[in-house]
C-alpha angles and dihedrals in degrees: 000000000000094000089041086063092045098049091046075057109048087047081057086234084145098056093045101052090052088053088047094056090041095052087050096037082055092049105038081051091045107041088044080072109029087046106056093053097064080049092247115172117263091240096074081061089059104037089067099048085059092040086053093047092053095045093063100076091049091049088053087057105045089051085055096062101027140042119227105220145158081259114063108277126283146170119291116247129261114265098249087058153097110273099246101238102268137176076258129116112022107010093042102055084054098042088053097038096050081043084056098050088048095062095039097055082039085059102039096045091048094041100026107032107021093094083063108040098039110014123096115251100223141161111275089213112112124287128220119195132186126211104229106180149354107210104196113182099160094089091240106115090188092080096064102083097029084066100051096047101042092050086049091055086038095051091044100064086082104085088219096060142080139173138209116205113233082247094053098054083057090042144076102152097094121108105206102008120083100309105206150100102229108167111155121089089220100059084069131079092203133028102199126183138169138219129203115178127153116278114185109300091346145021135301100213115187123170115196126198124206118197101206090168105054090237095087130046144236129263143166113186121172134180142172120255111204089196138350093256082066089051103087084052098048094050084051094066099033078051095057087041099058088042091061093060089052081064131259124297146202103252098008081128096161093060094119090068096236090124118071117226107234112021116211134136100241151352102270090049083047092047098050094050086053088052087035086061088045102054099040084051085067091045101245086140094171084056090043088048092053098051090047091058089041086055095052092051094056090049105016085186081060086123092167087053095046095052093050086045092054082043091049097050083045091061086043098048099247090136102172107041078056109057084049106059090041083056082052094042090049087051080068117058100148093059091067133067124239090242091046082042095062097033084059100048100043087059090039078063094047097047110013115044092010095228104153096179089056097048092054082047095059097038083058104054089047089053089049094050095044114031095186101061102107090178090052093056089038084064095037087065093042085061094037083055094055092045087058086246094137105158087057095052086052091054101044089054098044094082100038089051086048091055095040111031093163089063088105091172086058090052095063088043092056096046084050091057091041092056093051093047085055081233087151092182100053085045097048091049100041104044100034079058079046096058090039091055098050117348087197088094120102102188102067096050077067101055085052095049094052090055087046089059093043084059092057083249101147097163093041092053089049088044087060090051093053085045087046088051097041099047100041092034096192130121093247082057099040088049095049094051084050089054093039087049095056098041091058087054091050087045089062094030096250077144101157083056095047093058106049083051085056102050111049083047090071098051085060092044089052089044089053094033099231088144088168092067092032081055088048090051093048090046078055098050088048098056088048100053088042092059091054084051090247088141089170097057090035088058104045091050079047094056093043088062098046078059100059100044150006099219124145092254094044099050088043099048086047088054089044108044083044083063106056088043086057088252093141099156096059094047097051087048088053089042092055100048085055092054096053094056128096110230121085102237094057101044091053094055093043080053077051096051097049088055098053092056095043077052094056098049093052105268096118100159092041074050089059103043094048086049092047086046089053084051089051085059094037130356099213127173098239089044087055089045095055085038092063085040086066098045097050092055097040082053089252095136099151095058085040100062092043093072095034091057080038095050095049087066096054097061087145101068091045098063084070111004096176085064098237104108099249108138101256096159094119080087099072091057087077091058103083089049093050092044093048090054089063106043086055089057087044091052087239089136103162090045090051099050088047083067106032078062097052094052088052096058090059090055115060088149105054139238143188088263080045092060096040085054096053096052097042085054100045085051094060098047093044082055089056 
């Protein structure tokens, strides 16, 4: 082995097969930059890494049998005798060696430093870009839309970026795209737009980036296109060119431009996923679900059409096409980015298995991931909004209104969050700019009536309801300010007044046929003849509701109400529909439900448990109000005065507590008597006839609670 080595030595194998390396390492570095930027395909990179691999063996044989000199090669000597005069001992070592550092300080300037001499400083703050425009001159509509998609997919694999299509910022209509109404160019960091004309036998694609906020950055990057099969991969790497002048960033793993955007087979499956996105934009769902499918019959392995299109049969009730297809699109991981992964399962959550706590999950984690994407925290506070976690859907919609002030619709959105988080200032301010900016709006006369009556404000809550009717001037208007105003009399226990309101409300209701807001007003008269103890009357309004519609409060109030008048049957049968449904929000009232029953036939702590197991699905305010109900008359009074203090600071969510919007703040009326009752078990007498007062007060009419009141709280001051 030892003369093998020397004589692999003598032939000068090993210093040739160190210049060999030196002279490939300097070209592949240097072609992977020079390259690119003639928009050559990555495949010539790679084809010369594997042509300079396979070269090395034949390198190793060649120096075996000849010797690379100054003079042309020959055949090595024999080894008796003289060492024919070669670049060898002395200039070869230097020749090499300097070869070697070359390609060492090549490497380590392109890989190491590269970041510093060519790329962008920019903000790392987030970036928005809109899509301005798509400028097609070949005469083939289709690419239109293959472009813009494609360069939306290809922006957003930088987790900093995200891109609003030129539809989007005229749309709000979408259910799971970017939801807004964006129109200023100042509320963007970057205007992009794209340009496809004919060049010879193919296409000339440039795609040109204006910073109009001074935190991104310009580009104009161009290729040639030899046919429109090669387009979706040309707008890939003009995708990851353009990414690297916004500046690198941690997971754009595809910044070296190897993955195409969008990837589709071909153009017309392409094309009919772009018309597919339009059209679900402007919320034809049965056209979007068509060219989704056209799109999956033209690339079966489409796996990002076939998931929309499974989204898109879930929002039109065609259960079970669209579980289908999601079983198919999950079959095909590798066709869908990490960002479009998470997107789609986020909304699979929201419409297909109804889990509302896995679909915050996942929005989180895509906000998280990918701090730009404005549509993606719009929907996490939608969910966070289903799963009563108002203060972080607040949260989740401040910065997006802060970047978009003209997005009227999330405007409304925000002071409706506001006003179940019982956040008064953000509500005040929101929806009092709503109402400025167009007064045709009904939700947000409601938010302000709801903090007027937090103020104590009556007339100036009614005075919001007549502003709502006049300025809308529709029947819906006209019946809910029926509804508000009554709620307000039963609030302060004008009940005579409230139900003649009610009632004629609900002739007018029945004339127009608007039975949903004839069944709200008759939910309405039952809670009010419950309270006075007129079971009777309580469940036969009840049950006139429960004729009219099958809505959550109705259902829940007609349960309830059966309850108190020792119906058990038809409650249980309420209680167990609930529990089989999918959304959170049922299934915990039907848990209530159940607890209240198991209550009124003795099995108080079973009761609890059921009613602490409801809170554990949906912790609801009325949940939490029957739950202290529970404690007090189990002689849990502790407990009990721990969700009672709770419940007084989420006065929002009480004035509809079914989140619908429906005026439901009669109910906190109720809270001073039941928190006197347990201060009075508690001996906190001063502190209980304090309430027992206040009740009182809201109840110059009487009622059976009224009465109890009186007498607790003569009782209390006779003992002093």
């Amino acid at each position: 082995m030892t003369g093998f080595i020397k004589e692999l030595r003598r032939r000068e194998v090993f210093r040739t097969a160190g210049l060999y390396v030196g002279i490939c390492w300097i070209l592949i570095e240097a072609g992977s930059v020079v390259l690119p930027s003639f928009g050559a395909p990555d495949w010539l990179i790679r084809g010369a890494i594997i042509v300079a691999i396979a070269g090395f063996p034949v390198m190793l044989v060649l120096a075996w049998f000849f010797d690379v000199s100054t003079t042309p090669a020959s055949a090595p000597p024999d080894a008796d005798g003289a060492a024919a005069e070669s670049l060898g001992a002395g200039k070869a070592d230097f020749v090499i060696i300097g070869v070697l550092l070359v390609a060492l300080v090549l490497s380590l300037s392109l890989n190491v430093f590269k970041g510093k001499s060519n790329a962008v400083q920019v903000d790392p703050l987030p970036i928005t870009a809109l899509l301005t425009q798509i400028t097609n001159t070949t005469g083939d509509a289709r690419l239109d839309g293959v472009v813009e998609e494609a360069l939306i997919t290809g922006f957003e694999v930088a987790p900093h970026v995200d891109v609003i299509a030129r539809a989007d910022h005229n749309s709000s209509a979408a259910s799971d795209l970017p939801m807004g109404n964006p129109t200023a160019r100042e509320n963007f960091d970057l205007l992009l737009s794209a340009t496809l004309q004919p060049d010879d036998d193919g296409y000339r694609l440039s795609v040109v980036g204006e910073d109009v906020s001074g935190r991104s950055a310009s580009f104009d990057v161009a290729s040639d296109v030899d046919a429109a099969s090669a387009l979706l991969t040309a707008v890939g790497n003009l995708s990851a060119k353009a990414r690297k002048q916004l500046g690198a960033a941690p997971g754009d793993a595809a910044s070296d431009g190897s993955a195409q955007s969008l990837v589709a087979a071909s153009v017309a499956a392409a094309d009919a996923y772009a018309s597919a996105r339009r059209h679900e934009r402007n919320a034809e769902l049965q056209l979007a679900a068509d060219d989704y499918a056209q799109a999956v019959k033209a690339d079966p392995q489409f796996g990002l059409a076939l998931a929309r299109l499974a989204l898109t049969q879930w929002a039109l009730k065609q259960d079970e096409a669209a579980a289908a297809n999601w079983t198919r699109a999950q079959a095909l991981p590798g066709t869908i980015t990490e960002r479009d992964r998470l997107r789609l399962f986020a909304r699979y959550y929201s419409v297909g298995s109804i889990d509302d706590a896995k679909a915050a999950q996942t929005y989180a984690t895509l906000v998280e991931a990918y701090p730009a994407d404005l549509d993606a925290r719009e929907h996490y506070a939608a969910a966070s909004f289903r799963q009563l976690a108002f203060s972080r859907a607040v949260e989740q919609t401040a910065p997006i209104l802060q970047q978009f002030p003209a997005r009227e619709d999330l405007r409304v959105k925000f002071a409706r969050y506001a006003r179940y988080a019982s956040d008064w200032e953000t509500l005040n301010a929101q929806a009092e700019l709503a109402i400025a900016n167009d007064p045709s709006q009904l939700a947000p006369y409601l938010q302000l009536a709801v903090s007027a009556l937090k103020a104590d404000a009556y007339d100036q809550a009614r005075d919001v309801y007549a502003r709502m009717a006049a300025a809308v001037q529709t029947d819906r208007a006209a019946s809910l300010a029926t509804l508000g105003l009554a709620d307000i009399d039963l609030y302060l226990g004008l009940t005579d007044e409230a139900r003649a309101q009610l009632l004629a409300g609900i002739d007018i209701d029945t004339a127009s046929g608007d039975h949903e807001m004839a069944a709200l007003k008759y939910v309405a008269l039952a809670q009010s003849y419950a309270e006075s103890h007129e079971f009777a009357s309580a469940k036969s309004a009840a049950g006139q509701a429960a004729q009219l519609s099958n809505g959550l409060g109705v259902q829940v109030t007609a349960a309830i109400v059966s309850v108190a008048a020792d119906d058990l049957e038809t409650a249980r049968v309420i209680a167990n529909a609930l529990t089989a449904k999918l959304d959170a929000l049922s299934r915990a009232n039907g848990q209530l439900l159940l607890g209240m029953i198991l209550e009124h036939e003795g099995e108080s702590t079973r009761a609890i448990l059921a009613m602490r197991d409801a809170v554990a699905v949906a912790d609801s305010w009325l949940i939490r109000f029957q739950l202290a109900q529970a404690y007090l008359r189990a002689g849990n009074d502790p407990q009990a005065l721990d969700e009672l203090t709770a419940l007084a600071t989420r006065r929002g969510e009480a004035s509809a507590v079914f989140l619908d919007d429906m005026p439901t703040y009669r109910l906190l009326a109720q809270l001073p008597y039941w928190s006197g009752r347990v201060q009075q078990a508690l001996n906190m007498r001063s502190a209980a006839q304090d309430s027992y007062a206040r009740f009182n007060q809201l109840r110059p009419q009487g009622s059976a609670l009224a009465q109890d009141a009186q007498q607790r709280l003569a009782g209390l001051q006779d003992d002093n």
